[in-house]
PDB file of N, CA, C and O in Angstrom, chain B, residues numbered from 101:
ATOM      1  N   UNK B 101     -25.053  24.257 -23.918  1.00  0.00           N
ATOM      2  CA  UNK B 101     -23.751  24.040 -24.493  1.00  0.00           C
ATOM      3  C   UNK B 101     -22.714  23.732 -23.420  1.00  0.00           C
ATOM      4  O   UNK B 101     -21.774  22.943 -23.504  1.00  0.00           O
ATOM      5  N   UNK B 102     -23.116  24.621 -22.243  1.00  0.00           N
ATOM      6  CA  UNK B 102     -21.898  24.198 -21.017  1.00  0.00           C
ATOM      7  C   UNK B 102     -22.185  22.299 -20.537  1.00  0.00           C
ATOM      8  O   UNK B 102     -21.480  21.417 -20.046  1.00  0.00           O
ATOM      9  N   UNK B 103     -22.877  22.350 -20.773  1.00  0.00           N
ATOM     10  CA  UNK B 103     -22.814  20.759 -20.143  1.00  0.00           C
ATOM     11  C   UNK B 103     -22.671  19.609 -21.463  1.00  0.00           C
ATOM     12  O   UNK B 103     -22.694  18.387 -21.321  1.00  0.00           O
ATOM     13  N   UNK B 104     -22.556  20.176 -22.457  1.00  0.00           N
ATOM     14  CA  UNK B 104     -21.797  19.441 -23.181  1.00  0.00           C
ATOM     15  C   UNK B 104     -20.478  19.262 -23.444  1.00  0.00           C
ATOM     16  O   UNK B 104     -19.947  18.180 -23.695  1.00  0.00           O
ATOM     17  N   UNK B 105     -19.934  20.351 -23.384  1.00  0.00           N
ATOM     18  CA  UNK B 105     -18.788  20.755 -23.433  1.00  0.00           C
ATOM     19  C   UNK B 105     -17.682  20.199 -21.931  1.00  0.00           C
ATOM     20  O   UNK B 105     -16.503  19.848 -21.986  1.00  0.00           O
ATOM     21  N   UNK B 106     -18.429  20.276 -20.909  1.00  0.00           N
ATOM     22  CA  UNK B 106     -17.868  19.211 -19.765  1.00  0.00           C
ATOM     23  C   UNK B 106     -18.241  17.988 -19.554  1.00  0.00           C
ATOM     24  O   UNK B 106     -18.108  17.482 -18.439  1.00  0.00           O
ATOM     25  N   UNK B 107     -18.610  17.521 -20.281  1.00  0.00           N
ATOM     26  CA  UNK B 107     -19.032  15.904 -20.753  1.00  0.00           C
ATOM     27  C   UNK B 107     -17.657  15.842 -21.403  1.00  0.00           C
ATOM     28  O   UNK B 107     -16.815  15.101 -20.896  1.00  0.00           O
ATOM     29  N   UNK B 108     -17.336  16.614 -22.565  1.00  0.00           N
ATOM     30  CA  UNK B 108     -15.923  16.658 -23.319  1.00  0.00           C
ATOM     31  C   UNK B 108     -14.612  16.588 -22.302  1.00  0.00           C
ATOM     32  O   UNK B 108     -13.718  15.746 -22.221  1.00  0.00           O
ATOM     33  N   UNK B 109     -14.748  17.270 -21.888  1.00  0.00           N
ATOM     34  CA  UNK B 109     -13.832  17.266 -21.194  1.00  0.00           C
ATOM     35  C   UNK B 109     -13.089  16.346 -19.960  1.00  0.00           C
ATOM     36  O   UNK B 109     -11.963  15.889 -19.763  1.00  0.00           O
ATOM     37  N   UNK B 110     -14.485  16.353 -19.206  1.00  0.00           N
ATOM     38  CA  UNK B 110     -14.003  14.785 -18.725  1.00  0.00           C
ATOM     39  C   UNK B 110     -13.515  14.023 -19.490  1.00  0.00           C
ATOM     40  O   UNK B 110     -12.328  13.797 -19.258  1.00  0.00           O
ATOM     41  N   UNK B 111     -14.123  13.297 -20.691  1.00  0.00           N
ATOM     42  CA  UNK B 111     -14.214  12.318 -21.307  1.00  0.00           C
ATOM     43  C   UNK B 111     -12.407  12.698 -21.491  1.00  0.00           C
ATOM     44  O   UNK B 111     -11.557  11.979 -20.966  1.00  0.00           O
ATOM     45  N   UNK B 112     -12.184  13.491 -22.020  1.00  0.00           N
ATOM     46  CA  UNK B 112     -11.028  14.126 -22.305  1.00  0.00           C
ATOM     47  C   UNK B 112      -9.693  13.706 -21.021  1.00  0.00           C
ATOM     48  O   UNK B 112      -8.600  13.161 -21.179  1.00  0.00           O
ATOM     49  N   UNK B 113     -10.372  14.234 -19.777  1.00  0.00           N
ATOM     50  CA  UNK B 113      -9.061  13.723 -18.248  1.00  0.00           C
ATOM     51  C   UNK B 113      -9.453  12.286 -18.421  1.00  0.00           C
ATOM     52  O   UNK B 113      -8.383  11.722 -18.648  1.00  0.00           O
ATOM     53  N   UNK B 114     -10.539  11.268 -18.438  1.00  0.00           N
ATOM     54  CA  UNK B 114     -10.537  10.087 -18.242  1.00  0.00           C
ATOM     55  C   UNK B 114      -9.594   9.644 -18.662  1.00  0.00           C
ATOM     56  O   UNK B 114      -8.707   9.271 -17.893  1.00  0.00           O
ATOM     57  N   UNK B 115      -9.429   9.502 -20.415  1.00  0.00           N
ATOM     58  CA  UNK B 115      -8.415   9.410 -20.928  1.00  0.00           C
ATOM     59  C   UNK B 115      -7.277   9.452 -20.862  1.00  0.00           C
ATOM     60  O   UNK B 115      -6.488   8.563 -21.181  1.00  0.00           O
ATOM     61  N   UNK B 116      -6.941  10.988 -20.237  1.00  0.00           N
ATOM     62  CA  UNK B 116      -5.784  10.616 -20.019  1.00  0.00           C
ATOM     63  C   UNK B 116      -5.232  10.060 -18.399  1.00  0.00           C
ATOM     64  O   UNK B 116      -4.057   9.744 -18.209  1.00  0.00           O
ATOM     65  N   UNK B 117      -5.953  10.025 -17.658  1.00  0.00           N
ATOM     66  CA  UNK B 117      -6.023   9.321 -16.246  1.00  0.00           C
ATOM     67  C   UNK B 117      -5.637   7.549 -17.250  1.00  0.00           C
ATOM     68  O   UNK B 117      -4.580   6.927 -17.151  1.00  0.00           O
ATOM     69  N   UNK B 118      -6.757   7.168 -18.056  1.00  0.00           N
ATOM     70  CA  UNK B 118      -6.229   5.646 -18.392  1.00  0.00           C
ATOM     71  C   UNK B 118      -4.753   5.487 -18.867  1.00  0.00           C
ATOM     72  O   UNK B 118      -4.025   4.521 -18.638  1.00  0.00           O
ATOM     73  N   UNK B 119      -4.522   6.333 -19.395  1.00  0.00           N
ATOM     74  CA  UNK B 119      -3.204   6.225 -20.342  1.00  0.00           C
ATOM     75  C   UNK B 119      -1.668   5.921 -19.236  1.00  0.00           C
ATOM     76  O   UNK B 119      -0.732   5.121 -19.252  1.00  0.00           O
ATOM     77  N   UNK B 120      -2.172   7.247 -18.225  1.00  0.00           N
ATOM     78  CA  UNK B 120      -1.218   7.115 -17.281  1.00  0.00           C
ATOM     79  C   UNK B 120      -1.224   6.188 -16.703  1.00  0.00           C
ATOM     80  O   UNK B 120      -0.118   5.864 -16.271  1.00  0.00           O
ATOM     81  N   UNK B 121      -2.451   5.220 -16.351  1.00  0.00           N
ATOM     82  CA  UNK B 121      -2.425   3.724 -15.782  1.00  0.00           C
ATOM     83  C   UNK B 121      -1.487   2.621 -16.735  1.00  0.00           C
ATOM     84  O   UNK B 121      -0.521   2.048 -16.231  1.00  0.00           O
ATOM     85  N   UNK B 122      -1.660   2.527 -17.348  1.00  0.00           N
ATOM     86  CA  UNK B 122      -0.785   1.739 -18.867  1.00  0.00           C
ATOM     87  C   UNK B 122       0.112   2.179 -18.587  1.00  0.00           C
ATOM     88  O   UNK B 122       0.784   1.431 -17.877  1.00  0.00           O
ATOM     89  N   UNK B 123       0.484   2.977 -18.756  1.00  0.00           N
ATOM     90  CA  UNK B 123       2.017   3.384 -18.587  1.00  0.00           C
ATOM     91  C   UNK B 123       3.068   2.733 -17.853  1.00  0.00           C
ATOM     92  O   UNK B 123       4.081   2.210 -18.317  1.00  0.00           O
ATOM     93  N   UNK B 124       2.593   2.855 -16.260  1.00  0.00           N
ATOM     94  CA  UNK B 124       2.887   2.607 -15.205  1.00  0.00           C
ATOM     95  C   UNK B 124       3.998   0.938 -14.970  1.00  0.00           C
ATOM     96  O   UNK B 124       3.249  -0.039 -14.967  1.00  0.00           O
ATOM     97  N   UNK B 125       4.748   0.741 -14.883  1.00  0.00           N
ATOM     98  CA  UNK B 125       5.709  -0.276 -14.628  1.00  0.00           C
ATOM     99  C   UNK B 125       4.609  -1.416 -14.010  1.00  0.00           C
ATOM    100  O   UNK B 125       3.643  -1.105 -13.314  1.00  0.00           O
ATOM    101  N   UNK B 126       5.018  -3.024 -14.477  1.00  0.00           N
ATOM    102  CA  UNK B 126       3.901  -3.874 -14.725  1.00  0.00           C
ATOM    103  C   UNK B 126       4.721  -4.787 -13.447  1.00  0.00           C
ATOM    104  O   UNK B 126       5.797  -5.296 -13.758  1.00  0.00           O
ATOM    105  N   UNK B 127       4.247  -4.966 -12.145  1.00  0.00           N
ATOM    106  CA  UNK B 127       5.144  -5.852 -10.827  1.00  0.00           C
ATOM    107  C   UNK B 127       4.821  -7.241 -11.471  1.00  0.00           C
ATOM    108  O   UNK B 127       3.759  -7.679 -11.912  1.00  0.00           O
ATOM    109  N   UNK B 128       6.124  -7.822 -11.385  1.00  0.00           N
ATOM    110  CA  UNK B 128       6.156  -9.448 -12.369  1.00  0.00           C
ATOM    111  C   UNK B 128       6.092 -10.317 -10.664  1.00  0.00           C
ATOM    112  O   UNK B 128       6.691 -10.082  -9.614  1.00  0.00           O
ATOM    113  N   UNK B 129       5.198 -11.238 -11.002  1.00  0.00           N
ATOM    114  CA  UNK B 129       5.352 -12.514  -9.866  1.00  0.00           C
ATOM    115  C   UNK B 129       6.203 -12.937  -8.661  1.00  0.00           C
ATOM    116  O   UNK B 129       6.048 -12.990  -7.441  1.00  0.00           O
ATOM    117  N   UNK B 130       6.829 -13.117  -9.233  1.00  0.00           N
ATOM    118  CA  UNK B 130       8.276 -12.859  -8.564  1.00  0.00           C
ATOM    119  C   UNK B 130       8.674 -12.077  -7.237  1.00  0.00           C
ATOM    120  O   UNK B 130       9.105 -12.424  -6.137  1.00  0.00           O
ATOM    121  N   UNK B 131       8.340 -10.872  -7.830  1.00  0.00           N
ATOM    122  CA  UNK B 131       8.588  -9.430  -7.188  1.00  0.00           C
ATOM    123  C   UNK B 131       7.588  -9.268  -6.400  1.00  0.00           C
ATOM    124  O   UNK B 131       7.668  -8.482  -5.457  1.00  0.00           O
ATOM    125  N   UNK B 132       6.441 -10.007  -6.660  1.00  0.00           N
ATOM    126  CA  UNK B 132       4.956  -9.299  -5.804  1.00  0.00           C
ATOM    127  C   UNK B 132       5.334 -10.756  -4.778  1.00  0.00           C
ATOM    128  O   UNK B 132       4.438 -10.889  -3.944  1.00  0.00           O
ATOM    129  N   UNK B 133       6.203 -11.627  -4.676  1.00  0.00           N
ATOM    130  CA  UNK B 133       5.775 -12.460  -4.105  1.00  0.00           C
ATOM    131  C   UNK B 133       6.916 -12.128  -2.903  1.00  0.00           C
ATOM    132  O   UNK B 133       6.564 -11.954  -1.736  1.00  0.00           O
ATOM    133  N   UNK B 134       8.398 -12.058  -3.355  1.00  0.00           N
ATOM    134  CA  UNK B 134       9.371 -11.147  -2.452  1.00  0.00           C
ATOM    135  C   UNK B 134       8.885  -9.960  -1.667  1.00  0.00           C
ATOM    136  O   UNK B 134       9.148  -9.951  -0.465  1.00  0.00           O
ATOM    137  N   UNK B 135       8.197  -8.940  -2.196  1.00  0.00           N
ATOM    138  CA  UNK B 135       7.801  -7.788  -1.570  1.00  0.00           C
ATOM    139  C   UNK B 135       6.654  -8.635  -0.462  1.00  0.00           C
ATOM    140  O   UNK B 135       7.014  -8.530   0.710  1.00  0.00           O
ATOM    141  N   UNK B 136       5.682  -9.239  -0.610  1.00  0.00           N
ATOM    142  CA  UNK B 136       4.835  -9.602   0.203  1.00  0.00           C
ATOM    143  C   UNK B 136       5.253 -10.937   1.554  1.00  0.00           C
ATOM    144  O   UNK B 136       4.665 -11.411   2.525  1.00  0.00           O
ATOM    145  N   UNK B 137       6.612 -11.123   0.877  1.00  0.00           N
ATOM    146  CA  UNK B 137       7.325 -12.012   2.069  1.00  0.00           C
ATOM    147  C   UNK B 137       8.360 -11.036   2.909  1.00  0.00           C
ATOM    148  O   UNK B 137       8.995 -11.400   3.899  1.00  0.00           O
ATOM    149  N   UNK B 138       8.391 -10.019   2.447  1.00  0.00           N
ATOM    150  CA  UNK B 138       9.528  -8.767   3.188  1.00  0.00           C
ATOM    151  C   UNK B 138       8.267  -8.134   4.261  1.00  0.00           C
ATOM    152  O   UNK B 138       8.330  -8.120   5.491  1.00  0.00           O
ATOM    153  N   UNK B 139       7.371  -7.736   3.586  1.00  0.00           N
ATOM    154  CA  UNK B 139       6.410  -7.127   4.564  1.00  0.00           C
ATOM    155  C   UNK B 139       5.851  -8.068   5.742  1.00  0.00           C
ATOM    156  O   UNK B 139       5.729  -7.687   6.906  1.00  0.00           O
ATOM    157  N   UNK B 140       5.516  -9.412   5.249  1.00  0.00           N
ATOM    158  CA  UNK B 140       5.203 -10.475   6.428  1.00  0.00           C
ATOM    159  C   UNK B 140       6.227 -10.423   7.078  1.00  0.00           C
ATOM    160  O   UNK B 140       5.749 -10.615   8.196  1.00  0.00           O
ATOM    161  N   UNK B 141       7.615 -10.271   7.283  1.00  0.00           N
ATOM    162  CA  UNK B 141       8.796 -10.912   7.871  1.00  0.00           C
ATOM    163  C   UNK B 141       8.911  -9.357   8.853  1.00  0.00           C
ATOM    164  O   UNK B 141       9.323  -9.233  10.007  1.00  0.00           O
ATOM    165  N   UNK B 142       8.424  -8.374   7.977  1.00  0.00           N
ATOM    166  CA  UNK B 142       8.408  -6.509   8.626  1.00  0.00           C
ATOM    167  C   UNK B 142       7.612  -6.699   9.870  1.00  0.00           C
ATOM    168  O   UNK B 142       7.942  -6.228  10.958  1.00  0.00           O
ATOM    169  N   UNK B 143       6.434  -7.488   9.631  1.00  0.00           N
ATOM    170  CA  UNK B 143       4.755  -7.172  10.474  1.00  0.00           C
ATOM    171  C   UNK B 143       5.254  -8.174  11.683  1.00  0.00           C
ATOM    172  O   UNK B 143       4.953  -7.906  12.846  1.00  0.00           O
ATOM    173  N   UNK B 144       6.090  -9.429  11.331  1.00  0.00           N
ATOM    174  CA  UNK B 144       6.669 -10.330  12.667  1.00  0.00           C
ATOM    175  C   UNK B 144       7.031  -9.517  13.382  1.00  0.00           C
ATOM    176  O   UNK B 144       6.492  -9.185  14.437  1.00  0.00           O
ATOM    177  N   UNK B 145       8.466  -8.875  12.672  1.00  0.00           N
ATOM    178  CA  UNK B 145       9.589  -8.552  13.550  1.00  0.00           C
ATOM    179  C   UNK B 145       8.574  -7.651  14.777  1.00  0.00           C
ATOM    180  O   UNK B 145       8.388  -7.950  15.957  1.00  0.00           O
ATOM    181  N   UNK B 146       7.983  -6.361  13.915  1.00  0.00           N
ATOM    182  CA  UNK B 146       7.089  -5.712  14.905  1.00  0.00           C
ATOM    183  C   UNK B 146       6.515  -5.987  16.043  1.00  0.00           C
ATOM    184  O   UNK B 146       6.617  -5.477  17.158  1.00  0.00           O
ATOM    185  N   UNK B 147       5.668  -7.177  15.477  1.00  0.00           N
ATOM    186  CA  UNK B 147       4.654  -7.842  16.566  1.00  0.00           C
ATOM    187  C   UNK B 147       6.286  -8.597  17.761  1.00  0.00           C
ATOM    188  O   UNK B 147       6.813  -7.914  18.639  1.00  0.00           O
ATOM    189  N   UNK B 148       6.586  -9.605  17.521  1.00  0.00           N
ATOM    190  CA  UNK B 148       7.459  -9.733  18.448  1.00  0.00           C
ATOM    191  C   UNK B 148       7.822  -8.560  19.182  1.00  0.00           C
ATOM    192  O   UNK B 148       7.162  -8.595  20.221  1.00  0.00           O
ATOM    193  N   UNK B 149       8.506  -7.590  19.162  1.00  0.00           N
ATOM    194  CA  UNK B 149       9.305  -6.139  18.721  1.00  0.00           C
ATOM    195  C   UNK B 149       8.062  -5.785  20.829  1.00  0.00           C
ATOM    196  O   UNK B 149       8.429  -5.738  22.004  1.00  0.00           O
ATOM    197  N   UNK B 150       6.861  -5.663  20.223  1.00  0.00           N
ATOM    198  CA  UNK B 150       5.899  -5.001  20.726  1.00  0.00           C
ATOM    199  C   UNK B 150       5.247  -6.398  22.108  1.00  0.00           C
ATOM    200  O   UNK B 150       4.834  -6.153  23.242  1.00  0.00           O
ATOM    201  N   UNK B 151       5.365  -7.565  21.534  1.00  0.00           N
ATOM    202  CA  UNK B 151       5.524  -8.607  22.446  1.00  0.00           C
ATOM    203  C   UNK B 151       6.258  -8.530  23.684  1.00  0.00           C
ATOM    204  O   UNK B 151       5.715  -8.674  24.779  1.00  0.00           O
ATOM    205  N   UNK B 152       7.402  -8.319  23.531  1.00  0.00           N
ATOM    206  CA  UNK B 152       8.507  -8.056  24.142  1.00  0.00           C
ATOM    207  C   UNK B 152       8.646  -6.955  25.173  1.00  0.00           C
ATOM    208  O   UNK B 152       9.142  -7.045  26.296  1.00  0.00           O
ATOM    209  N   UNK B 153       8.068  -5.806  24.528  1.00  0.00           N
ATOM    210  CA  UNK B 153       8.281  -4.259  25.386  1.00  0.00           C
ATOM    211  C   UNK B 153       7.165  -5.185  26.832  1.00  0.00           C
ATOM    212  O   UNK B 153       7.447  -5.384  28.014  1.00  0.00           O
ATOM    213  N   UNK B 154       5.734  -5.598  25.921  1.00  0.00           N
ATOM    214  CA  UNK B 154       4.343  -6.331  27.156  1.00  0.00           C
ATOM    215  C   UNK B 154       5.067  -6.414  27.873  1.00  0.00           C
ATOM    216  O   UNK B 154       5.233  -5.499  28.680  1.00  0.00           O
ATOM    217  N   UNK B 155       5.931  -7.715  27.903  1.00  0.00           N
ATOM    218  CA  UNK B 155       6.330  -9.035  28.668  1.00  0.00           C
ATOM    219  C   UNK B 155       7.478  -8.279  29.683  1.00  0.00           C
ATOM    220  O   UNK B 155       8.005  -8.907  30.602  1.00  0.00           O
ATOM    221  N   UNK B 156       7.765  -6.999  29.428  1.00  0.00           N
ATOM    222  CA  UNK B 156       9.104  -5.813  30.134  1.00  0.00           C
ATOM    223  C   UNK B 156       8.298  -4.737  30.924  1.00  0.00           C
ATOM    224  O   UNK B 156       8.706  -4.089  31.888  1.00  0.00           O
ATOM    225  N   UNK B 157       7.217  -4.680  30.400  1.00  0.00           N
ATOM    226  CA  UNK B 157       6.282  -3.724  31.314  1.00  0.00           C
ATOM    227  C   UNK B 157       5.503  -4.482  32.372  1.00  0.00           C
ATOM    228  O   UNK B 157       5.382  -3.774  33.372  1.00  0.00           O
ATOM    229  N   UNK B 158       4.943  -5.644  32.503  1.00  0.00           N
ATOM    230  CA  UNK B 158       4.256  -6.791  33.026  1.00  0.00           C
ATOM    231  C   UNK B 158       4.967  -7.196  34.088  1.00  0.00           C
ATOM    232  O   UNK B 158       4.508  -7.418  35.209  1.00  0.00           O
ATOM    233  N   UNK B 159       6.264  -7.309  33.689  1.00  0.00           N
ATOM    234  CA  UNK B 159       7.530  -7.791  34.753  1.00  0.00           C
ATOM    235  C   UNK B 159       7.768  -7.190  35.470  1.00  0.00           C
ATOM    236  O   UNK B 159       7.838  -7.599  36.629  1.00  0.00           O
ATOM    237  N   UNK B 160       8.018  -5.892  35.128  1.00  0.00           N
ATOM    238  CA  UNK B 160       8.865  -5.076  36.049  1.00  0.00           C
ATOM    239  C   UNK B 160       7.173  -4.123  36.805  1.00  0.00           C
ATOM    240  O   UNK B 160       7.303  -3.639  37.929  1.00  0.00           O
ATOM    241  N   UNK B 161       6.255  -4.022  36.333  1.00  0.00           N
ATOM    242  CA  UNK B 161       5.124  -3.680  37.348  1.00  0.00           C
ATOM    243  C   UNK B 161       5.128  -4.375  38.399  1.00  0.00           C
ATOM    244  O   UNK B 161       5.363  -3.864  39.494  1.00  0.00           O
ATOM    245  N   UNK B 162       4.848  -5.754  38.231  1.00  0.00           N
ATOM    246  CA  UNK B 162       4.452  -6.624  39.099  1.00  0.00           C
ATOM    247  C   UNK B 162       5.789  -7.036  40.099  1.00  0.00           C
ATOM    248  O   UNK B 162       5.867  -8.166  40.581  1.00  0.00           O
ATOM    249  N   UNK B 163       6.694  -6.123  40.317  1.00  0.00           N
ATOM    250  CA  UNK B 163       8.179  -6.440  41.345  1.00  0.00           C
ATOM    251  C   UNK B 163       7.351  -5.058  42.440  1.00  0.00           C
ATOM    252  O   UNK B 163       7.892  -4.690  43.483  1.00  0.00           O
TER     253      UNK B 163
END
């Protein structure tokens, strides 16, 4: 009976694990395409950012 009864029950959290997926606010085109041009423009600045410190540590070693 116990292992039927947690068959139920899962079956039971699955459920509501799906429901809470549905729920969840739906990212429109748009928005996924802005957010993914903010993060590319984030990951530049960085890389330059970290370019820069190289090209300041490189310099000033080699004096």
């Amino acid at each position: 009976m116990t292992r039927g009864n947690q068959r139920e029950q899962d079956r039971l959290k699955a459920q509501k694990k799906a429901a809470a997926q549905k729920k969840g606010p739906k990212e429109s085109a748009a928005n996924l395409a802005k957010r993914k041009e903010a993060d590319a423009d984030a990951l530049r600045a960085k890389q330059k950012k970290k370019e820069e410190e190289k090209a300041a540590t490189t310099s000033s070693s080699g004096k």
